[in-house]
matplotlib code that plots the C-alpha trace (Angstrom):
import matplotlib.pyplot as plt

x = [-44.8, -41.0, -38.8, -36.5, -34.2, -32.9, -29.3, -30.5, -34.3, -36.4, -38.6, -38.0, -40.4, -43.3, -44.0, -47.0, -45.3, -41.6, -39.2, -37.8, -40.7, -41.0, -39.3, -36.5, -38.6, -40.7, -38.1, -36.5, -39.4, -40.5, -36.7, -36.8, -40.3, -38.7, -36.1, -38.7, -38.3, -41.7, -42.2, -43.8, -44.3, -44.3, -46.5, -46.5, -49.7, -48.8, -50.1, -47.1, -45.9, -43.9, -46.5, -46.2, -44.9, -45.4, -45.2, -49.1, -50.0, -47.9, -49.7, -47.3, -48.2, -46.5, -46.9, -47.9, -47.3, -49.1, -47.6, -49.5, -47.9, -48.9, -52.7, -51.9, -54.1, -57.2, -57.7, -61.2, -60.7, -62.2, -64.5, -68.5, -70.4, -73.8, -75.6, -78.9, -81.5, -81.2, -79.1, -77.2, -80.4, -82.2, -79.3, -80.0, -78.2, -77.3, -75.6, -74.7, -77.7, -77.1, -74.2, -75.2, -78.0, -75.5, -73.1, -76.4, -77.1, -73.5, -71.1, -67.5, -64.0, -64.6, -68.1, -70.5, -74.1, -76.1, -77.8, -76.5, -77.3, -77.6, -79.1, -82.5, -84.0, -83.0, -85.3, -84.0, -80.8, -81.2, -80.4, -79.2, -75.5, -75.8, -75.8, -73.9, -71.1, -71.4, -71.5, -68.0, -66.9, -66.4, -63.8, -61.8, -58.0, -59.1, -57.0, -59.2, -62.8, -63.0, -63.7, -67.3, -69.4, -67.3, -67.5, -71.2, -72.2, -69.4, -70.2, -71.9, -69.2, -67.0, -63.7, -61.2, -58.5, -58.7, -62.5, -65.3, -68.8, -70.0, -72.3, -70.7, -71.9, -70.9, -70.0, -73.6, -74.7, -76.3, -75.7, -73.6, -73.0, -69.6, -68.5, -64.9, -63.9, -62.6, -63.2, -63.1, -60.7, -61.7, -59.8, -57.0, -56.6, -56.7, -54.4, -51.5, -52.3, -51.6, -48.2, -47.4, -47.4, -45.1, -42.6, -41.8, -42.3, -38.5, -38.7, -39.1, -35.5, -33.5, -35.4, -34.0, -37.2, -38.9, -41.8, -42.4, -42.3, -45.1, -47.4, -46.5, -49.1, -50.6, -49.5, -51.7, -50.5, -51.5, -54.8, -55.5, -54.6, -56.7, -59.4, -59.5, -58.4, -61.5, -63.5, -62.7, -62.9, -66.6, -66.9, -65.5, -67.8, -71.0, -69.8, -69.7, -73.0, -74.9, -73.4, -74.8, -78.5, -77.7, -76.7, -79.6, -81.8, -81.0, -81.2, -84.9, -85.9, -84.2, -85.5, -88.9, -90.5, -88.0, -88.5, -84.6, -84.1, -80.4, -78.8, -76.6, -73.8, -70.2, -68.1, -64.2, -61.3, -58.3, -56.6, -56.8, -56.1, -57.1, -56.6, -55.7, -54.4, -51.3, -49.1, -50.6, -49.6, -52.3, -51.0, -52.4, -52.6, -51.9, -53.6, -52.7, -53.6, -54.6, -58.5, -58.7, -59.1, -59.9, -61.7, -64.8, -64.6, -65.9, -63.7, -63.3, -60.2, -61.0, -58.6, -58.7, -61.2, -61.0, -60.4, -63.1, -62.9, -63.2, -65.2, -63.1, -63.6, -61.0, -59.0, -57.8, -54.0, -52.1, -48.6, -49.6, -52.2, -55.0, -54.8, -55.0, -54.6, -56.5, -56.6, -54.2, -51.8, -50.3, -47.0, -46.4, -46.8, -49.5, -47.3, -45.9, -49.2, -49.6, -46.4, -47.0, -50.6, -52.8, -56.5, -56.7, -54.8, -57.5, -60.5, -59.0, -57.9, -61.5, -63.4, -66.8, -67.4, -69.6, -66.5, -65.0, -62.0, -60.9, -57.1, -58.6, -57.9, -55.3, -53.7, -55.8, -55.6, -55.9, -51.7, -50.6, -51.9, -50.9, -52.7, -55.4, -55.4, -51.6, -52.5, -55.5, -53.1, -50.5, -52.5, -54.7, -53.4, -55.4, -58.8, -61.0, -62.5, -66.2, -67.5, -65.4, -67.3, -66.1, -67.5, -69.8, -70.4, -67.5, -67.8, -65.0, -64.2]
y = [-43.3, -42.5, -41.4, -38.8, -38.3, -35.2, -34.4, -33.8, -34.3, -35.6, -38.0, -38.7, -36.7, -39.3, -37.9, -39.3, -37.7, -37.7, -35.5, -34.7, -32.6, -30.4, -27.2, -26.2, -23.8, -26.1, -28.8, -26.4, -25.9, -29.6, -30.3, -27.2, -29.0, -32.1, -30.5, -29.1, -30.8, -31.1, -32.9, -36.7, -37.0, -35.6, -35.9, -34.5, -34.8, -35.1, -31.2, -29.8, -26.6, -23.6, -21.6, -18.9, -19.6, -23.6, -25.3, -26.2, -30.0, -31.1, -33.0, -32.1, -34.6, -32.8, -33.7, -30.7, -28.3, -26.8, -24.6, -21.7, -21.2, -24.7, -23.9, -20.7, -17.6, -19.3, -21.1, -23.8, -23.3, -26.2, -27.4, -28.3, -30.3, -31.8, -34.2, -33.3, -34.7, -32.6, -33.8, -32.3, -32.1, -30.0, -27.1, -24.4, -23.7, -20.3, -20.6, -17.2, -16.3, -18.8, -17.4, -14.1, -15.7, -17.0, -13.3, -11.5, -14.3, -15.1, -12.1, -12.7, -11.1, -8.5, -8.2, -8.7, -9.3, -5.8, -7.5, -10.5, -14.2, -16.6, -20.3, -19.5, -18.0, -21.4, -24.5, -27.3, -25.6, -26.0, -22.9, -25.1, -24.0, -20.8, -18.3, -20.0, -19.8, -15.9, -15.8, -17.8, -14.6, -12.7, -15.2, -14.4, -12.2, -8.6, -7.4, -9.0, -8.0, -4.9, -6.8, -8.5, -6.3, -7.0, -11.1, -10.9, -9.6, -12.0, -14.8, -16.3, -14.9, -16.4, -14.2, -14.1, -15.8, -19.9, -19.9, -20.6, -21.5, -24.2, -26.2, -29.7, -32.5, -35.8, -39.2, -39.9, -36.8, -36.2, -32.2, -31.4, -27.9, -27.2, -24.5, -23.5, -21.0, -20.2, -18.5, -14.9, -11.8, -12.7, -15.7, -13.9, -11.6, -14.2, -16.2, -12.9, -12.0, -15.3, -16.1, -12.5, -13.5, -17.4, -15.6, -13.5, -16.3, -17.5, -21.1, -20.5, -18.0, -20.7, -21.8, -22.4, -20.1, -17.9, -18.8, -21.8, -20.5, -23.0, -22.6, -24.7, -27.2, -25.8, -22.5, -19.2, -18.6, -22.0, -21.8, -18.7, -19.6, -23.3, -21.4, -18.6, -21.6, -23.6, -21.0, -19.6, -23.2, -23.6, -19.7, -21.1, -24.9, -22.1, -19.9, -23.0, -23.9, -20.6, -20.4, -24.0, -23.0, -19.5, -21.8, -23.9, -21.6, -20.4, -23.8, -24.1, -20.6, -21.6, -24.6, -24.4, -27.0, -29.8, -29.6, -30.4, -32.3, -32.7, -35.2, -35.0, -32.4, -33.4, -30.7, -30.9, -28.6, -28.6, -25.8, -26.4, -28.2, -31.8, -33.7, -37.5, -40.7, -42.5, -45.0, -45.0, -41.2, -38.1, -35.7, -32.4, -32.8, -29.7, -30.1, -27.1, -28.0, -31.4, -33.6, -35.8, -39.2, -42.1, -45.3, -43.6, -40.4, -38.5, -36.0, -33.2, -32.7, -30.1, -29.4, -26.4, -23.6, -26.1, -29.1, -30.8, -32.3, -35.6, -36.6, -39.4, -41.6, -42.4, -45.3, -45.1, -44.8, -44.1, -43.7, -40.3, -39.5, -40.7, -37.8, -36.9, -34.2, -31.0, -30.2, -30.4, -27.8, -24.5, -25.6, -21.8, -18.4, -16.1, -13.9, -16.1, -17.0, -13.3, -13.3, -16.3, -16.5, -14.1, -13.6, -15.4, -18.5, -18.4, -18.1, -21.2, -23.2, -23.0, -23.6, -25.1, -23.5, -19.9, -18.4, -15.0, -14.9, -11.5, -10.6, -10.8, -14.2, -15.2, -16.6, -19.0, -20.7, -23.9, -24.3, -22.4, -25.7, -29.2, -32.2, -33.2, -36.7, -37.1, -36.1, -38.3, -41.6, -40.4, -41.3, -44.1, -45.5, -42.8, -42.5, -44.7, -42.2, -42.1, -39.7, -37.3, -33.9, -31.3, -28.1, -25.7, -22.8, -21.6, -18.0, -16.9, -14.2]
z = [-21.5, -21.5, -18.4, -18.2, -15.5, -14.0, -12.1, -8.5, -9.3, -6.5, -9.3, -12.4, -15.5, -16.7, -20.0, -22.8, -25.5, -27.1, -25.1, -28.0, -28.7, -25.9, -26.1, -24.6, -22.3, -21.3, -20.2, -17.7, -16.2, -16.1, -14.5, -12.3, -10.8, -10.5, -8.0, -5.6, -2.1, -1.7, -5.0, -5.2, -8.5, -12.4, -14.8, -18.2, -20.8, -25.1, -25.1, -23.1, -23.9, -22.2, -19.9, -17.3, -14.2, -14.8, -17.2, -19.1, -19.5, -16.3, -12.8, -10.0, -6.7, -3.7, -0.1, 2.7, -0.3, -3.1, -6.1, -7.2, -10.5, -10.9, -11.0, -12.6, -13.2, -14.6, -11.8, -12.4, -16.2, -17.6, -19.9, -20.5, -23.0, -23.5, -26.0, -27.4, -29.5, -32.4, -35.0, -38.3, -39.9, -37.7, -38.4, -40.8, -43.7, -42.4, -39.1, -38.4, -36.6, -34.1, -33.6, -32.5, -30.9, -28.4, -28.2, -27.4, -25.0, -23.1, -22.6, -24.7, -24.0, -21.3, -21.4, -18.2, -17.4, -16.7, -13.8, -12.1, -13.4, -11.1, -11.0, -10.3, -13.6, -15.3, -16.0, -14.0, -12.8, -8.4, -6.4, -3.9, -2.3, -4.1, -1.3, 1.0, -1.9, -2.2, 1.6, 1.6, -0.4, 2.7, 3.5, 0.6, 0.6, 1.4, -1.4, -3.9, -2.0, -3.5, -6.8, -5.9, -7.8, -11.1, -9.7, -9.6, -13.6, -14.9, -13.4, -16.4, -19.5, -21.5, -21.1, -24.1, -25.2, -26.2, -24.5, -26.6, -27.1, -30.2, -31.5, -32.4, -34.7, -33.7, -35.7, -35.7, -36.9, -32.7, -31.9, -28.8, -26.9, -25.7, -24.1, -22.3, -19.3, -16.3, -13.1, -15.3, -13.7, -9.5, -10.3, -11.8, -9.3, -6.0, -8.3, -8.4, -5.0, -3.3, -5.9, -4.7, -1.2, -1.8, -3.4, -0.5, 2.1, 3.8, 2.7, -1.1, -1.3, -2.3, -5.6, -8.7, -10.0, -7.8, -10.1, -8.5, -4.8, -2.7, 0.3, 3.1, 5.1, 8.1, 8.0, 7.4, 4.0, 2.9, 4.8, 3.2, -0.1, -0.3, 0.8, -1.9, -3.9, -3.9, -3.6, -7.1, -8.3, -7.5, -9.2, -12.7, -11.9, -11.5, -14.7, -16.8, -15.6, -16.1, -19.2, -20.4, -19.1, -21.0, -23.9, -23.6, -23.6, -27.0, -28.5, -27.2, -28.6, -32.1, -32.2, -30.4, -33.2, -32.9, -28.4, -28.2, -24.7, -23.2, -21.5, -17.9, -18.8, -18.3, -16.8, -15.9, -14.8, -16.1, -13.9, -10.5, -7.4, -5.7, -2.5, -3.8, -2.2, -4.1, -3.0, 0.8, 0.4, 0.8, -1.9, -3.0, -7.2, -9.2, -12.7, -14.9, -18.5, -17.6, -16.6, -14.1, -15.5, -12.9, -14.2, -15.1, -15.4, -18.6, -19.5, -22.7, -24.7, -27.4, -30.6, -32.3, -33.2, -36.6, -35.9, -33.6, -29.9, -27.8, -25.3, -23.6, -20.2, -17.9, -17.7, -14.4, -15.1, -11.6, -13.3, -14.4, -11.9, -13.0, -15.4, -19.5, -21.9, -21.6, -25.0, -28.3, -26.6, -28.2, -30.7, -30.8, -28.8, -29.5, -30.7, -33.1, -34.5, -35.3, -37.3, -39.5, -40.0, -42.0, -42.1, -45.1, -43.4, -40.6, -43.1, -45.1, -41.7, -40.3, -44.0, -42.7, -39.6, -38.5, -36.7, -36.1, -38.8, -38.3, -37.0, -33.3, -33.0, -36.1, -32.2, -32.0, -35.9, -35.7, -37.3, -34.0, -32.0, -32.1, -34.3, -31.8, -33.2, -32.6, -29.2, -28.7, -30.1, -27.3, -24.7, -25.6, -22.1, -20.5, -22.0, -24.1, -26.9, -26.4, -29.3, -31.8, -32.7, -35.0, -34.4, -37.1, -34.9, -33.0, -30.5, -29.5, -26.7]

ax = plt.figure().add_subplot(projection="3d")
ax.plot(x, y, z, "-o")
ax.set_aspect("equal")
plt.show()
């Protein structure tokens, strides 16, 4: 960990990774944050890079304040993963139909469900909470209300972008599920609403970005905005989950002779918001490209469509709030990627594995993100690595 110190900041930036590496975008962000007056404490994870608003792979502690930008749009994003009991052997030697076994099965980019999914039509998945969250929606910004019906057949899709769907193969050759999504286009939208409604408030006229504009403890604005806030939260911790069971449900149709069993699933965010105790001080935790990682906790950090993932456990590190990496983190835009990167790159970067490797996502070649293992080494004071998988079926929205 290395410090950097800001002119007129109210902390000082932690940061797992050289600052010399962060771009320049990025940086003014990171030292804009560090100004706020609200502002406890800085964090910043080895897979920093420029994002909208705030900046991705920082932990911002503030006290009787919360950031929106700091969440950002894909509020709950986060990740899932399973062991099973089949192993490399079991795979066939053609993987695409289990690959469009799981498109027909899970909705990808802007797709939705036909008729609702929800937890009941799965084996061992409890119904339990389940209406009493859709009743909560009734609670949520009027604005956004008008958007239930779309809410309902996505809960259980992918979305678009970096989320995906694949079958792993671990060091000992066990075969894992992994998926990765957020809280689809209701969590967008109560996302723009509410950093709609900061930027306009008195207290945030003065900011060095209007970007970072904050709700205010114990206030209506803030009220409203925890309460849309968790709420879409438990929406993407539900999509994750329905997807899995959908996911599952595959695997035991494919592989009806082998009887695959699963262990307990671990499931994190890595875009959203938590009430934590440092220093004798109750904070509210922004995480926006970052897992919580307490003594403990399991956690995912995935690399590339190409490159494999980690399953890690917490090690309990309070300098950076308890936090880790969400993931290897972008080294250049989407749009960038376009311009350097062919088809031919993208077939040739993800040799090995039953992908899409048309020009619909050359943005996410595995060269347009950082080396996960360079990002896994910059934080060995974070997580202990408990298993490495590399992926040979990869879906992507």
């Amino acid at each position: 960990m290395s410090y950097v110190e800001v002119p007129g900041a109210k902390v000082p930036i932690r940061m797992w990774t050289d600052p010399r590496s962060v771009e320049d975008a990025a940086m003014r962000q990171l030292q804009n944050v560090a100004t706020l007056p609200w502002i406890k404490g800085l964090a910043v994870m080895p897979d920093v890079h420029y994002g909208k608003g705030a900046t991705v792979g920082s932990v911002i502690a503030m006290q009787g304040a919360v950031c929106p930008a700091a969440v950002g749009v894909d509020i709950g994003c986060g990740m899932s993963a399973v062991r099973t009991s089949l192993t490399a052997n079991d795979l066939p030697g053609d993987l695409s139909r289990l690959r469009s076994k799981i498109e027909q099965a899970i909705p990808v980019g802007r797709g939705m469900h036909e008729d609702p999914v929800g937890p009941g039509g799965f084996h061992g998945m409890g119904t339990a909470g389940w209406d009493d969250f859709w009743g909560r929606f009734e609670g949520v910004a009027e604005a956004v209300k008008f958007r239930e019906g779309r809410a309902v057949k996505q809960m259980g899709t992918l979305g678009a972008g970096n989320h995906f769907v694949e079958f792993c193969i671990d060091m000992s050759d066990s075969v894992w599920l992994m998926l990765h999504s957020d809280s689809r286009n209701i969590g967008k939208e109560l996302a723009d609403h509410h950093m709609g409604v900061a930027q306009h408030l008195a207290h945030n006229q003065g900011l060095v970005d209007r970007d970072l504009a904050v709700f205010i403890a114990d206030t209506p604005q803030m009220a409203a905005y925890r309460n849309d806030l968790f709420w879409a939260q438990e929406y993407a911790k539900y999509n994750r989950a329905i997807m899995m069971a959908l996911f599952k449900d595959v695997v035991r149709k494919e592989f009806k002779k082998a009887k695959p069993t699963f262990e307990q699933e671990i499931s994190c965010h890595h875009n959203y918001v938590s009430e934590e105790r440092y220093e004798g001080m109750d904070l509210l935790v922004t995480r926006k490209g970052a897992i919580r990682a307490g003594s403990g906790d399991y956690g995912i950090i995935p690399g590339s469509m190409g490159t494999g993932s980690y399953i890690v456990k917490g090690l309990g590190n309070e300098a950076s709030f308890n936090s880790a990496s969400h993931g290897a983190g972008r080294r250049m835009s989407r749009g960038a990627a376009k311009r350097r990167f062919s088809t031919q790159d993208l077939e040739e970067q993800t040799r090995g594995v039953e992908c899409r490797k048309d020009s619909g996502v050359v943005d996410e070649i595995p060269g347009a993100y950082k080396p996960i293992e360079q990002v896994i080494d910059q934080q060995r004071d974070l997580v202990q690595v408990v298993a490495k998988l590399k992926q040979v079926v990869c879906v992507k929205g």
